[in-house]
Structure formats: structure tokens, C-alpha cells
PATI-451798 format. One record per residue: x, z, y of N, C-alpha, C in turn. Coordinates in Angstrom, 2 decimals, padded with zeros to 5 digits. Last residue first. Layout:
N
<r><n_X>X</n_X><n_Z>Z</n_Z><n_Y>Y</n_Y><ca_X>X</ca_X><ca_Z>Z</ca_Z><ca_Y>Y</ca_Y><c_X>X</c_X><c_Z>Z</c_Z><c_Y>Y</c_Y></r>
...
//
This chain:
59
<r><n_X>164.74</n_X><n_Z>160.73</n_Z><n_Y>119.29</n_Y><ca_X>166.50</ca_X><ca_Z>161.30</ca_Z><ca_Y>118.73</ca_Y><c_X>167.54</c_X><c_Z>161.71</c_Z><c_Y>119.59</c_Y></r>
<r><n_X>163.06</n_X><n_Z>160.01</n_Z><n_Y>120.54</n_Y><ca_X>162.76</ca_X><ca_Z>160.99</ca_Z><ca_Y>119.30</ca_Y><c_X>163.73</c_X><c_Z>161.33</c_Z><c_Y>119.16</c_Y></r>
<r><n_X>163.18</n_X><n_Z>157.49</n_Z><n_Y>122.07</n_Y><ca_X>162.88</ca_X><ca_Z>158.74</ca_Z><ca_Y>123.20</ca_Y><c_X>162.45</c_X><c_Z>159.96</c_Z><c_Y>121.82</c_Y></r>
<r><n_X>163.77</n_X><n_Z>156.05</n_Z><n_Y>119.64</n_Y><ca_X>164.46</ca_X><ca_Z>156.11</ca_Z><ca_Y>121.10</ca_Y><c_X>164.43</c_X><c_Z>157.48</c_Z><c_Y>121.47</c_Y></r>
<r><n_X>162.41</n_X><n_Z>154.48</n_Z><n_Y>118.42</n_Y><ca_X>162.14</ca_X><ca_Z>155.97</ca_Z><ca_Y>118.13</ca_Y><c_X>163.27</c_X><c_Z>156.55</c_Z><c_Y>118.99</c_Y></r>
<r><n_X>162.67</n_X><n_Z>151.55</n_Z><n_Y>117.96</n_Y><ca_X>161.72</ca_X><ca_Z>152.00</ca_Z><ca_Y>118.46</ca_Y><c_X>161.49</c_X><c_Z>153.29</c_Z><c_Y>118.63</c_Y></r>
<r><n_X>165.56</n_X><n_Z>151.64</n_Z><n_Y>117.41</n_Y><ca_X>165.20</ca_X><ca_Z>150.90</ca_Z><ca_Y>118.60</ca_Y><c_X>163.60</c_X><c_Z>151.27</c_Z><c_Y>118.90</c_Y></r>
<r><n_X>165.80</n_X><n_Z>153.45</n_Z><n_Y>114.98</n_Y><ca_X>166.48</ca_X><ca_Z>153.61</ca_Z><ca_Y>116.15</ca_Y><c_X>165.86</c_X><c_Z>153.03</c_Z><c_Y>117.35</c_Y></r>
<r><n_X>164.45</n_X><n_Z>151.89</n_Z><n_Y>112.98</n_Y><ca_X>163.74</ca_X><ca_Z>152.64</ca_Z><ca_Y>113.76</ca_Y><c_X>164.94</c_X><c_Z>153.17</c_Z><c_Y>114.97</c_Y></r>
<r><n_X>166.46</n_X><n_Z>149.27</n_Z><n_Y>113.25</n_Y><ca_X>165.51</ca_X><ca_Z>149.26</ca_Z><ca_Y>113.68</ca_Y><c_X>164.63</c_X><c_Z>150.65</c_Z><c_Y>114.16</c_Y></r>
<r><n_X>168.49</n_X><n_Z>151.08</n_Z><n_Y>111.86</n_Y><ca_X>169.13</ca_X><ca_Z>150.36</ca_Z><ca_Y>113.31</ca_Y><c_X>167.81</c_X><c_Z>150.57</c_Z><c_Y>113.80</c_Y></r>
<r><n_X>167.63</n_X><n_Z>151.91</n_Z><n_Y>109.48</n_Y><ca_X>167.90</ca_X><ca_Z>152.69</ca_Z><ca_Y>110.31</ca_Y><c_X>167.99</c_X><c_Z>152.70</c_Z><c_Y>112.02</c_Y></r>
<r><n_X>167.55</n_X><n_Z>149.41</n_Z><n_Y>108.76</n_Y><ca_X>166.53</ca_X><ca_Z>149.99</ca_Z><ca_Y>108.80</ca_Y><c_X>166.50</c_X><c_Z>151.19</c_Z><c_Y>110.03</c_Y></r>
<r><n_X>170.31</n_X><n_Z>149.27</n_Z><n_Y>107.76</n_Y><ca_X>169.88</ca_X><ca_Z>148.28</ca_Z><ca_Y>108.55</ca_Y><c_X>168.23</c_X><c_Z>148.86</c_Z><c_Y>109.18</c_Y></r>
<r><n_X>170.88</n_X><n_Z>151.27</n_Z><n_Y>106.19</n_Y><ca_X>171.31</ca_X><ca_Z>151.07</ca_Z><ca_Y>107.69</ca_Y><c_X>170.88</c_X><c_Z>150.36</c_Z><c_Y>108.59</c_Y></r>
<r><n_X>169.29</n_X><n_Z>150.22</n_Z><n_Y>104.30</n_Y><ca_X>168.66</ca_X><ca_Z>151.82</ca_Z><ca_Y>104.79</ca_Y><c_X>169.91</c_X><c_Z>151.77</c_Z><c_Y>105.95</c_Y></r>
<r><n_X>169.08</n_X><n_Z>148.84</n_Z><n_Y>101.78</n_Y><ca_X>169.30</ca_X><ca_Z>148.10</ca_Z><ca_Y>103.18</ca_Y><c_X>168.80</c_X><c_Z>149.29</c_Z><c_Y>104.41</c_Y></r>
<r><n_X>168.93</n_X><n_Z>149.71</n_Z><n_Y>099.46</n_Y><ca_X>169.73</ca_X><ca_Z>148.96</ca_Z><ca_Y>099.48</ca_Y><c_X>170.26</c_X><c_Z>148.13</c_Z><c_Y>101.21</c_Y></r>
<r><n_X>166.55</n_X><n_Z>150.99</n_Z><n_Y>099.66</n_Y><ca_X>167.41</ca_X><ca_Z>151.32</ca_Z><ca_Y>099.74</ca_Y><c_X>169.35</c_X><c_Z>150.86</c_Z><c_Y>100.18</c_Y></r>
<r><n_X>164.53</n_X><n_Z>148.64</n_Z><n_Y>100.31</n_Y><ca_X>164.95</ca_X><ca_Z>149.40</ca_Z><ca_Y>101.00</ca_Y><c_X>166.15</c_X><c_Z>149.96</c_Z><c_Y>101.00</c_Y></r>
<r><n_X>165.28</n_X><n_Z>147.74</n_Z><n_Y>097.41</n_Y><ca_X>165.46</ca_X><ca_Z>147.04</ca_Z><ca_Y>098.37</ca_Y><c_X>165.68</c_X><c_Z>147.96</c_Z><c_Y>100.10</c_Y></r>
<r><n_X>163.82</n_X><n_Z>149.80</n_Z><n_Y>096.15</n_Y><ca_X>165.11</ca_X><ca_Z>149.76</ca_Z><ca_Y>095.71</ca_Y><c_X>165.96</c_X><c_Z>148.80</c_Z><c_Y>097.20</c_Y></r>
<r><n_X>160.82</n_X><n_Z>149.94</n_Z><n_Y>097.13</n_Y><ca_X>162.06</ca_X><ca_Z>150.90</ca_Z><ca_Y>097.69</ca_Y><c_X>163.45</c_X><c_Z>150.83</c_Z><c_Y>097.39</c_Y></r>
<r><n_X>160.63</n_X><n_Z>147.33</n_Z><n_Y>095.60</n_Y><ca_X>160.41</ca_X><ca_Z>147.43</ca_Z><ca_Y>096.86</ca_Y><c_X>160.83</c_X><c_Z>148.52</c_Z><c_Y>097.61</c_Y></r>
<r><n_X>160.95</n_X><n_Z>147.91</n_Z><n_Y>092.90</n_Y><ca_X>161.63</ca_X><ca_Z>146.75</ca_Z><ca_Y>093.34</ca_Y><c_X>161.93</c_X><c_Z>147.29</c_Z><c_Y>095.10</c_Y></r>
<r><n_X>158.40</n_X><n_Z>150.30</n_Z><n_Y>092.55</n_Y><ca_X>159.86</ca_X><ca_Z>150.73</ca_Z><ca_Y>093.09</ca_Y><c_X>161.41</c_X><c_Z>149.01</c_Z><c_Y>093.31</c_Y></r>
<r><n_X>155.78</n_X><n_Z>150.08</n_Z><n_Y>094.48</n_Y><ca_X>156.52</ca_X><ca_Z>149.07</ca_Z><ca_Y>093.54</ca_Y><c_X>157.95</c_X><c_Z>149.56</c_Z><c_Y>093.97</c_Y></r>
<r><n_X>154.16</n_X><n_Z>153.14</n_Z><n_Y>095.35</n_Y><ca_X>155.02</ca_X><ca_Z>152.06</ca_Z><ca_Y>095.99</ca_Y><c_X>155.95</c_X><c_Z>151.29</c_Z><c_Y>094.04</c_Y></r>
<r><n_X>153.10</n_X><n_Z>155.00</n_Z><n_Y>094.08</n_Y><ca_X>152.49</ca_X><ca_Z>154.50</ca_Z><ca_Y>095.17</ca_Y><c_X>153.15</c_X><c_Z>153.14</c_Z><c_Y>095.59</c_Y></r>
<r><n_X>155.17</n_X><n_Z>155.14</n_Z><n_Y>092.14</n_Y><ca_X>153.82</ca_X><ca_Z>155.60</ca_Z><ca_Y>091.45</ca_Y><c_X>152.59</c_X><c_Z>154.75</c_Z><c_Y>092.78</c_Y></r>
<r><n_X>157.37</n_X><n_Z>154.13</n_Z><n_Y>092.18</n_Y><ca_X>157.33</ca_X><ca_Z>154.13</ca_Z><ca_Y>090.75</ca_Y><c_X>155.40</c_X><c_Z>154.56</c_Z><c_Y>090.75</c_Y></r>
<r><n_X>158.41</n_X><n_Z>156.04</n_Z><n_Y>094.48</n_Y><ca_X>158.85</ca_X><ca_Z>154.85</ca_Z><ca_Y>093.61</ca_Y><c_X>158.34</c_X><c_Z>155.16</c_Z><c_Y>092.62</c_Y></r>
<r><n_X>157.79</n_X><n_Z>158.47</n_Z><n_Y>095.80</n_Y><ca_X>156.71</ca_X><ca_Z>157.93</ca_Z><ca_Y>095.05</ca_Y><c_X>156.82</c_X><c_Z>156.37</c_Z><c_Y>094.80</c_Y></r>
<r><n_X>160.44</n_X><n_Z>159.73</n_Z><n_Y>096.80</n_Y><ca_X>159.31</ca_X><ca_Z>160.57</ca_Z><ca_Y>095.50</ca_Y><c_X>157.93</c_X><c_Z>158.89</c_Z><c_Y>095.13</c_Y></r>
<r><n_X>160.84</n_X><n_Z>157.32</n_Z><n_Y>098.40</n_Y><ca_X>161.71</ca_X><ca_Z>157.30</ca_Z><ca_Y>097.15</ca_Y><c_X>160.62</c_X><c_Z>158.64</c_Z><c_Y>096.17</c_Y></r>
<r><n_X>159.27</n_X><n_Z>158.23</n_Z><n_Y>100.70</n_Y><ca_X>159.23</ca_X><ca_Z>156.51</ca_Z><ca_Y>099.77</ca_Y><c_X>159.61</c_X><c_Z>156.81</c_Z><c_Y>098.72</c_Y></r>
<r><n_X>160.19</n_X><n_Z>160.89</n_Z><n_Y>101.79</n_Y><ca_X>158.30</ca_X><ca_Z>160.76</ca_Z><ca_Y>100.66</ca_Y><c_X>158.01</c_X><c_Z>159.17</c_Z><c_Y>099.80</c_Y></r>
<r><n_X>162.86</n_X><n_Z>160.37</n_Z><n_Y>102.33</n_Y><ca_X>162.41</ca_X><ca_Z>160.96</ca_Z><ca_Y>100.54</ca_Y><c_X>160.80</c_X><c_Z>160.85</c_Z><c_Y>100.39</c_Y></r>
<r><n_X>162.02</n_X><n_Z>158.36</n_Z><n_Y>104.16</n_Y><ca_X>163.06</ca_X><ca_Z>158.00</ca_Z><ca_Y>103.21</ca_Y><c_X>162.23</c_X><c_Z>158.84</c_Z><c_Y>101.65</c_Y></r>
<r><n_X>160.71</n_X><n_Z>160.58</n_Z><n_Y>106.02</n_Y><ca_X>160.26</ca_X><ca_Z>159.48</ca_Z><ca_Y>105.50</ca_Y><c_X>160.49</c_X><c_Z>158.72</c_Z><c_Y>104.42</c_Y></r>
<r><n_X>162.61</n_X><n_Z>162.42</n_Z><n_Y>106.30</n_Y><ca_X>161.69</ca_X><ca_Z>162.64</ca_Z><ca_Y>105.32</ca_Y><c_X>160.90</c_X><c_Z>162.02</c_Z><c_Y>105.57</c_Y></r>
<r><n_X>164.74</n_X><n_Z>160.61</n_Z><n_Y>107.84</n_Y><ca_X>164.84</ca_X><ca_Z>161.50</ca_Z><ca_Y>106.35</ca_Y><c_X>163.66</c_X><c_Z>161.54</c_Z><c_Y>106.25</c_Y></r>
<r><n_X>163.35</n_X><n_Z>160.41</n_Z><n_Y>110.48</n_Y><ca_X>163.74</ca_X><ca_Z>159.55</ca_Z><ca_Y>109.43</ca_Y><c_X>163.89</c_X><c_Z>159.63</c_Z><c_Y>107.81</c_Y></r>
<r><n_X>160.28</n_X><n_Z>162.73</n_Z><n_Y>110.60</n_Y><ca_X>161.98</ca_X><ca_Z>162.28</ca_Z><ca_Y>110.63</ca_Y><c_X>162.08</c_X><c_Z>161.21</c_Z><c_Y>109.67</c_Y></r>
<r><n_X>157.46</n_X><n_Z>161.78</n_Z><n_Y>111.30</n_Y><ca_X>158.07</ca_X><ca_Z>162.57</ca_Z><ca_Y>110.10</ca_Y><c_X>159.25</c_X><c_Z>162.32</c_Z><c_Y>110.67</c_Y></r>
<r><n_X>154.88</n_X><n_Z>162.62</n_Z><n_Y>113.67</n_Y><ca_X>155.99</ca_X><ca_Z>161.71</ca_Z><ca_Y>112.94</ca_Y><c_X>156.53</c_X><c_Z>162.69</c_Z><c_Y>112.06</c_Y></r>
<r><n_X>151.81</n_X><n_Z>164.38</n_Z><n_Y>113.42</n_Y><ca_X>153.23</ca_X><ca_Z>164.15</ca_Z><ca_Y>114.05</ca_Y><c_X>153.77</c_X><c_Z>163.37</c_Z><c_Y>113.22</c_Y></r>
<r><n_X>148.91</n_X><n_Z>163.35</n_Z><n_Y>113.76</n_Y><ca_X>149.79</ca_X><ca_Z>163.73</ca_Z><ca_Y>112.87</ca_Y><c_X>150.65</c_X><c_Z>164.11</c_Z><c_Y>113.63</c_Y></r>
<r><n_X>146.06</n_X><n_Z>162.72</n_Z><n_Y>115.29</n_Y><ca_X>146.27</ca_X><ca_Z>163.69</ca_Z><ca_Y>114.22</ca_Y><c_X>147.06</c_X><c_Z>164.15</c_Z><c_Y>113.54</c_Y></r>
<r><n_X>147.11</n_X><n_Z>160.83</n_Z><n_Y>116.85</n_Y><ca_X>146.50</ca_X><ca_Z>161.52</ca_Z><ca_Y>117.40</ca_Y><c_X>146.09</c_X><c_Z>163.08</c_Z><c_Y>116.35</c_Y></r>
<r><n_X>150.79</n_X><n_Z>160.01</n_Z><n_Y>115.34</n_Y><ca_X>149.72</ca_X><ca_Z>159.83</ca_Z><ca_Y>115.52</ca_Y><c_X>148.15</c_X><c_Z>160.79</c_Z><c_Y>116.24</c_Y></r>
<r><n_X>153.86</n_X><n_Z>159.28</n_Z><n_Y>115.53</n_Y><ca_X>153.21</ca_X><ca_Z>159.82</ca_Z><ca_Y>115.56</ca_Y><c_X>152.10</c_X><c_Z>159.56</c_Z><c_Y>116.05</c_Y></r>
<r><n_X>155.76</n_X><n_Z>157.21</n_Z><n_Y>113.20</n_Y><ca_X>155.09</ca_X><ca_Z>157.47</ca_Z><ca_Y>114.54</ca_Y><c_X>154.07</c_X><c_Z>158.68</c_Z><c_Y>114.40</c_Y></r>
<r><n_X>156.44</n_X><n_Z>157.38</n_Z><n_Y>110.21</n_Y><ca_X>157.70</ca_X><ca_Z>157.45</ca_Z><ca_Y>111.31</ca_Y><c_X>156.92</c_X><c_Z>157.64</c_Z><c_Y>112.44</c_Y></r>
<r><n_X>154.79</n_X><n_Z>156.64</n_Z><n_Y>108.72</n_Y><ca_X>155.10</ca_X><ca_Z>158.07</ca_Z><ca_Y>108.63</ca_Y><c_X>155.82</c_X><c_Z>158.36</c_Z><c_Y>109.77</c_Y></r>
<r><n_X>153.91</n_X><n_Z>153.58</n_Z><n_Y>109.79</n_Y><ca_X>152.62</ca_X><ca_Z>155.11</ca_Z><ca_Y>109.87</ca_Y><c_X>153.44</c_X><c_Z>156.39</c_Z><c_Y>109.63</c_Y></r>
<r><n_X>156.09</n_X><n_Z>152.45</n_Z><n_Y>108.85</n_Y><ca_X>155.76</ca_X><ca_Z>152.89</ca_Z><ca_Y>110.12</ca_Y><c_X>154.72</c_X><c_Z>153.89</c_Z><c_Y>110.80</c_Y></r>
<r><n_X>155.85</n_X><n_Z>152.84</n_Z><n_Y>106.21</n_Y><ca_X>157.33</ca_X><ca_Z>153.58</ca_Z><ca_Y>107.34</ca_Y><c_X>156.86</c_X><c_Z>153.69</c_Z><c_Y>107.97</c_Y></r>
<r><n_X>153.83</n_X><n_Z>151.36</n_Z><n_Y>105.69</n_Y><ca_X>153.78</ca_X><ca_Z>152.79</ca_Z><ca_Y>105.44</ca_Y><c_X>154.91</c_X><c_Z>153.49</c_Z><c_Y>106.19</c_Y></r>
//
């Protein structure tokens, strides 16, 4: 799901990093197993690194 919000698509635009982050964290608990955004959270530099390396030519 990061990665579908984070790229852009023939019908969408990407989201920013940030408001990728807050549409995970609004729907801990309802779309997403919040274990599984807690973890994220818990590792959101490291994450960060990665979309960095693919979102290059965005920032």
C-alpha cells in the first residue's frame, strides 16, 4: 500500500511521503493491523532511506 500511495499512477498522482505516513497511521486499527503500522513506525527512517532511493527525481 506505501508503494501504491507513494508512486504515481496513470490516474493518480503520488502522495508525499508525509501524507502517506498519516493516511497509514488514520487507518491503524481499521484498514491496516495496527502491529503492522506500529512497526513501521518504529522504523520510519529507515523507510524513509528506501523511498528516498526510489523517489529521487520527486524531492
Amino acid at each position: 500500500v506505501f508503494d501504491a500511495l507513494t508512486s504515481k499512477r496513470p490516474y493518480k498522482d503520488a502522495f508525499s511521503f508525509e501524507k502517506s505516513i498519516e493516511i497509514l497511521k488514520s487507518e491503524s486499527g481499521k484498514s491496516f493491523d495496527p502491529r503492522i503500522i506500529d512497526c513501521l513506525m518504529r522504523n520510519l527512517d529507515g523507510f524513509y532511506e528506501l523511498y528516498k532511493q526510489f523517489h529521487l527525481e520527486e524531492l
